[in-house]
N, C-alpha and C positions, 0 to 999 in steps of 0.2 A: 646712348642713342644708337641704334641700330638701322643702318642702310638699307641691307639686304638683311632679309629674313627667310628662312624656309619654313613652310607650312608642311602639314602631317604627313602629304602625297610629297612632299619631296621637290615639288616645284616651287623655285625661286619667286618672290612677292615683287614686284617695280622697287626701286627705291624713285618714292614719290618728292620725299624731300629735297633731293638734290636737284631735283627739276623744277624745280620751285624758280621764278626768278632770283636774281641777286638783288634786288633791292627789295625785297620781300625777305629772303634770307639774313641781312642786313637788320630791316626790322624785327627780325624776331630773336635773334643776338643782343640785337638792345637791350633787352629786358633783363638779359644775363649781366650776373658780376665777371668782369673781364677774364679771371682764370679761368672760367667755364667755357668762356668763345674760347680761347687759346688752345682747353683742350681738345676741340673738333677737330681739332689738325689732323690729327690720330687716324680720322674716320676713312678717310681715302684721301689719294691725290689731287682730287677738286677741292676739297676742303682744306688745303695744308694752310694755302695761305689766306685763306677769307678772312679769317681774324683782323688782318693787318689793316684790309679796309674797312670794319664794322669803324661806325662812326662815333664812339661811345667811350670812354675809358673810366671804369668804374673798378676802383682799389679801396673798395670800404674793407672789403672780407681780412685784406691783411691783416697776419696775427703776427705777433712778436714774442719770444721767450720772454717770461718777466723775472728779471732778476733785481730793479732798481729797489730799495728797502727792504732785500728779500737777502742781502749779502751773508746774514747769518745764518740763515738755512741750508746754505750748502756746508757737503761734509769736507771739503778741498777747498784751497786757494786755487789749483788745478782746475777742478769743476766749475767755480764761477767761471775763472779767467777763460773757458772752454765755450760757458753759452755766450758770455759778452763778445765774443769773436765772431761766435753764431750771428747775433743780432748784429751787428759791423758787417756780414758778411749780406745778410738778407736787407740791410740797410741800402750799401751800394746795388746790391742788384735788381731793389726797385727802383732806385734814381735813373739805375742805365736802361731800364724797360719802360720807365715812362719815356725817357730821353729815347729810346730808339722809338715809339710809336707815335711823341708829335714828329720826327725826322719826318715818318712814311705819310702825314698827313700835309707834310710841308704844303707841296705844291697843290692839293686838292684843296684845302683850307677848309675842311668838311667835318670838324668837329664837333658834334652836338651838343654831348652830354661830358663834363668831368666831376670823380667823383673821386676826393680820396680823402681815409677817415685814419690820420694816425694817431697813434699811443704817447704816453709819458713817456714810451719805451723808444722812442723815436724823435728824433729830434733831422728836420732838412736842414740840410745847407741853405742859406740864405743867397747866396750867389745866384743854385739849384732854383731855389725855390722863385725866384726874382724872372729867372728866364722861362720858366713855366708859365709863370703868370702873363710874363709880356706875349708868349706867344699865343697863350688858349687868348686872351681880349686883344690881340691886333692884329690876328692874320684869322682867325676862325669866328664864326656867327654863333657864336656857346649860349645853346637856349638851356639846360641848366646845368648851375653849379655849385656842387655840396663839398664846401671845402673843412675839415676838424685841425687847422694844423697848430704848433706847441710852439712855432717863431712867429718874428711879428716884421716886420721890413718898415726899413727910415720914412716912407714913401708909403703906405699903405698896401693893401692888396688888392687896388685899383689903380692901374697907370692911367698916368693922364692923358695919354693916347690914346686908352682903350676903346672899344664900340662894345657898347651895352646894348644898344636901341633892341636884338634880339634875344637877352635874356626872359628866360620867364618863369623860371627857378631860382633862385638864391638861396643856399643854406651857409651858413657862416656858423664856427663853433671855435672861441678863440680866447684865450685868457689876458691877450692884448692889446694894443691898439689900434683900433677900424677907424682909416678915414673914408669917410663916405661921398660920393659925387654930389653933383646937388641932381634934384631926381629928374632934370630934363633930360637927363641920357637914359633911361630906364622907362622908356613908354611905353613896354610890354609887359615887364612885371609883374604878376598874379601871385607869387609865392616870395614870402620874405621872413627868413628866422635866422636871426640873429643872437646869439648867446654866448653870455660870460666877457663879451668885448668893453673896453674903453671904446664909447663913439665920438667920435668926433666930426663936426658938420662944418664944410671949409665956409660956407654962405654966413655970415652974420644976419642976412634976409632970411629970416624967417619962410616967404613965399618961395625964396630960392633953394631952400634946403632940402635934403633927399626925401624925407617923411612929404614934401609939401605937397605935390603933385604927381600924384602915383596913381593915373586916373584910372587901370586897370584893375589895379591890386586887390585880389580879393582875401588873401591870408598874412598875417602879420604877427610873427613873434617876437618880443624883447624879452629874453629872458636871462635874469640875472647880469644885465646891462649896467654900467655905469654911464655916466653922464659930463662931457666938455660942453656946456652951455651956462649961459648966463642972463640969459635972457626968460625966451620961449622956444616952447617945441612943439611943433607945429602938422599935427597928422592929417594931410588930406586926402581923402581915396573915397570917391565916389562909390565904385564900386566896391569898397571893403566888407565883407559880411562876418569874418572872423579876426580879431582882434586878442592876444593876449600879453599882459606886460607883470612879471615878476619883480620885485626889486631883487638886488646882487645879498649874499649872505653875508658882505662886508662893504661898506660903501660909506667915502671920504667926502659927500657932498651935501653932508648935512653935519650939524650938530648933535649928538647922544641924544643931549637932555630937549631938542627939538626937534624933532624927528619932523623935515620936511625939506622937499627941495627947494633950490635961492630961485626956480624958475618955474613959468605959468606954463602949466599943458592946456592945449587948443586941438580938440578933436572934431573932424567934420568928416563923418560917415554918417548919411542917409539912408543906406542900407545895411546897413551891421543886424546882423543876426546875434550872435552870439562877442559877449566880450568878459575877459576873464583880468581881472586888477588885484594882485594880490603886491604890492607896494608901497613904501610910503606916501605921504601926501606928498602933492605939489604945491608951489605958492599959492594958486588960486588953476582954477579951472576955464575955459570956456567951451560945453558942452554942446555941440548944434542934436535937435530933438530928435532921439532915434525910432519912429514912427513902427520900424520891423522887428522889434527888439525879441526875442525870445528867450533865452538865457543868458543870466548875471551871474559870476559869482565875484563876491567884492569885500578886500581884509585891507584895510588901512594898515600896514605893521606900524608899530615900534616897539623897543627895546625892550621900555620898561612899563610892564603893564599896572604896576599897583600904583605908579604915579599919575594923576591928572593930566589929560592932554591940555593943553594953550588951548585958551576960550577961540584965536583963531583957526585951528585943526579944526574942533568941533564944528563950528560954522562952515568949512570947507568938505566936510563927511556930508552933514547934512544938505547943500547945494548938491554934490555931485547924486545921491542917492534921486533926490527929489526929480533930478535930469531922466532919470532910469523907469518913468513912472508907467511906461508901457511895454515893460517886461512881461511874460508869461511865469515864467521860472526864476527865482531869486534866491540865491546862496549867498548868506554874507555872516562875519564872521561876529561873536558874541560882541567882542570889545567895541567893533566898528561899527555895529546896531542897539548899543548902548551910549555911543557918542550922540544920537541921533537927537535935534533937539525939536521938541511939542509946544507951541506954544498955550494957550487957553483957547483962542481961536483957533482951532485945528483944522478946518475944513475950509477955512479963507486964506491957512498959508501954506497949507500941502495940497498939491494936484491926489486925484484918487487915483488908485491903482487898478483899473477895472479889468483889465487884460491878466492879473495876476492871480495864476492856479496854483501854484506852488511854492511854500517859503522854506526854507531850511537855514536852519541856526548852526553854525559848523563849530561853533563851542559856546560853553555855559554863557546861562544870561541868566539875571535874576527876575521870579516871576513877580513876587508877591510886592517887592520894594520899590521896584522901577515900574513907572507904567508906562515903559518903552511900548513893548508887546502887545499891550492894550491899544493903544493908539495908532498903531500901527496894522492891525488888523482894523480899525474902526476905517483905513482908507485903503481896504483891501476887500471892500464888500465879495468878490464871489472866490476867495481863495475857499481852495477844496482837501489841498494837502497841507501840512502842518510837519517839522521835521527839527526834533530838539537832539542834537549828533552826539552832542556833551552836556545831557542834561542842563540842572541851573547850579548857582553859587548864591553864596549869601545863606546868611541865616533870617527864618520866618520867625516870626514873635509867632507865640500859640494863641495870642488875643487878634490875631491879622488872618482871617475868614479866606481870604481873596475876594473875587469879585465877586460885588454885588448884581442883582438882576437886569439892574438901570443901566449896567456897565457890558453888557455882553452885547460886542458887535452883530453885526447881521450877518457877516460872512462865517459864525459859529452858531449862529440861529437856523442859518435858513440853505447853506453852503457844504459848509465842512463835513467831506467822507472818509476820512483817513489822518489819525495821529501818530506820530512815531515818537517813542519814547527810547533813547540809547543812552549807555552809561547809568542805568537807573539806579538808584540806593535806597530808596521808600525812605526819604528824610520827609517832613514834616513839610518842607517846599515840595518836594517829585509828586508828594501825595498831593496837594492840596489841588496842583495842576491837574494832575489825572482826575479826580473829583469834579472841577469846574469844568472839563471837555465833556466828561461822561454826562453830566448833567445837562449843562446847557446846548450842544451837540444833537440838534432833533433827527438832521440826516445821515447821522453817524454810520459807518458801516464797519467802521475795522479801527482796534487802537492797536498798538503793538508796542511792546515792551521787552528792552533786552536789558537784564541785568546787569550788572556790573562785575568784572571778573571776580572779584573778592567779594562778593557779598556772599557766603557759604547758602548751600542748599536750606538749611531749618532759616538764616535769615529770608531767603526769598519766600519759603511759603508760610510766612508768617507776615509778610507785604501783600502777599497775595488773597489771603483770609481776609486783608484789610479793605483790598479792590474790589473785591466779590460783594463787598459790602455797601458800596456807593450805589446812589439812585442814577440810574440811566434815562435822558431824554428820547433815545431813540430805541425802542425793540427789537430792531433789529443788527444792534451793535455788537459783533465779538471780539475777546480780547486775544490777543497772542501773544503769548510769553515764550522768551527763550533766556 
């Protein structure tokens, strides 16, 4: 940044920035990661000290030496023992520059934003770490707070003292244990992401609990979460339009061979736009109807997939799906759209899916065996996109045609402009699908086809002689192969 400037004649330019007010100056600091305020000091004598009052402290940027599992890499005992002094050294000196910069906000209490993202390489004091926290929520209005730290404190990283009412940020990123308020101190809250923590909810009230009344909230991450409940858990947010919940890549709250939690999730957003569920089951569900819905993507995990899920999972896929029914865009994943159960009356025990332009299968399903697929578009009348990510599975008998003519929904009759075919193999299932779109597909306009990494060049265009061959419902269909 440049003050004063001289232009080509030689006359000095205003420096207009400085004359900026300070609380304008201040805002625009904001936006900076805190070593950057710090370094304007430099600029002039007006500048030495603004730092001190920017309202903000943001220490994501810290880097640390890495040396933890790295021990054999060095050529020296010397050499380690040289950067871990390093990292000792730059350790204390961020403790004592945070510690000097809430000091200078002591008496103004005028702290807005804190922000610090440390390493493995990094480990606070918990003493440190304890008196940060009591000061940012008991003497300062902290609208937000993006905290990554690698300690965890007896007491959570919420004192019970604290004033939330102005938060309206929350990032949390913790390996563990989060005890949460219950959400009547959070009545500002729009932004909440949460990850990798043990939660824990002090309310055994369900309506008391922090998820319960979060009437601002419009952003919500759980990811890779574990779970202290025993009951329900309980999401209310009127205003929530983004929703996302991961299960942990190891988690003690279930059984292997049952993959499902001992507790009912109870979601009530009205306006949820988008929600993303890649997690195990819950006991059961209660779903309020999301009327705005636009994009799903939805993977029931478990462990073991060649085994059967409990006839109870299946019925609880199918419920939650069914809730989803005025989706625009649906991603869901092969296993958990193969759970899905049809009955013979299809259309008296599935709502239809009329809002629904877009399906994608985010791995293999089978085409010819299952008539998941079939039935599924039969309650999808005007889907337009079609999206197989991982091909299918299963092996097709050569005496099994596919579908017959009686059998082709109307959203492939009268709808469907666009199929994507990925992972392809021209197996005797890839074909038969590709054949039955081509065919019955009137408004077709575009299939697309990406091979398979291993399928060699002479295999591919000896699939492709085979596609060239198929009768096409619509004229003006082309293929794309890569």
């Amino acid at each position: 940044m440049m003050l004063i400037n001289q232009d080509s004649g030689g006359s000095r330019r205003k420096d207009r920035i400085s004359e900026l007010p300070e609380p304008l100056i201040h805002l625009i600091l904001s936006f900076l990661p805190t070593k950057c305020v710090v370094s304007t000091s430099v600029l002039s004598k007006r500048w030495r000290y603004i730092w001190t009052s920017v309202p903000v402290i943001d220490l994501r940027e810290v880097e640390f030496p890495e040396y933890f599992g790295l021990e054999d890499s060095y050529e020296t005992d010397e050499e380690l023992e040289r950067v871990q002094n390093l990292c000792l050294s730059l350790e204390q000196s961020l403790m004592n520059f945070v510690d000097k910069n809430l000091s200078l906000h002591y008496e103004a209490q005028d702290i807005k934003k804190f922000y610090l993202g440390t390493s493995d390489k990094f480990d606070l004091e918990l003493e440190k770490l304890e008196e940060w926290l009591s000061a940012l929520f008991t003497r300062h209005n902290l609208e937000e707070f993006v905290f990554y730290p690698n300690n965890s404190l007896e007491e959570g990283f919420f004192p019970s003292s604290g004033r939330y009412a102005s938060l309206v940020i929350m990032e949390l990123d913790t390996w563990e244990p989060v005890y949460l308020p219950d959400a009547v101190n959070f009545p500002n809250l729009k932004i909440c992401k949460l990850s990798h923590a043990y939660l824990h909810l002090y309310s055994d009230d369900p309506t008391q609990q922090f998820f319960s009344n979060l009437r601002v909230l419009e952003e919500l991450e759980l990811i890779e979460c574990q779970w202290d409940i025993s009951d329900q858990l309980l999401i209310s947010a009127p205003a929530l339009k983004y929703l996302l919940i991961t299960g942990p890549s190891e988690c003690t709250d279930f059984d292997d061979n049952v993959p499902m939690y001992v507790f009912m999730m109870h979601i009530f957003a009205p306006n949820l736009l988008s929600l993303r569920y890649t997690e195990v089951s819950a006991k059961d569900y209660i779903l309020h109807r999301f009327e705005k819905l636009v994009d799903v993507e939805i993977d029931f995990e478990h462990d073991n997939a060649d085994m059967p899920l409990p006839q109870e999972n299946v019925a609880i896929t199918t419920k939650v799906v069914k809730e989803l029914s005025n989706v625009r865009r649906l991603k869901v994943s092969g296993e958990t759209f193969e759970e899905l159960l049809f009955p013979d009356n299809l259309l008296t025990n599935w709502p239809m899916f009329h809002n629904l332009v877009r399906l994608e299968l985010t791995s293999g399903i089978s085409f010819s065996k299952h008539k998941t697929l079939l039935n599924f578009l039969r309650i999808s009348p005007n889907l337009k996109t079609l999206v197989f990510a991982q091909g299918f599975v299963g092996q097709q008998s050569s005496t099994d045609s596919g579908w017959t003519p009686d059998m082709i929904p109307q959203c492939v009759l009268l709808h469907l402009k666009s199929v994507k075919f990925c992972e392809f193999y021209g197996c005797l299932e890839d074909l038969t699908a590709v054949k039955t779109f081509l065919k019955n597909a009137r408004v077709l306009k575009r299939m697309i086809i990406k091979f398979d990494s291993d399928l060699s060049t002479d295999e591919q265009n000896k699939v492709m002689k085979k596609l060239l061959k198929f009768p096409r419902g619509s004229p003006r269909c082309k293929i794309q192969v890569s």
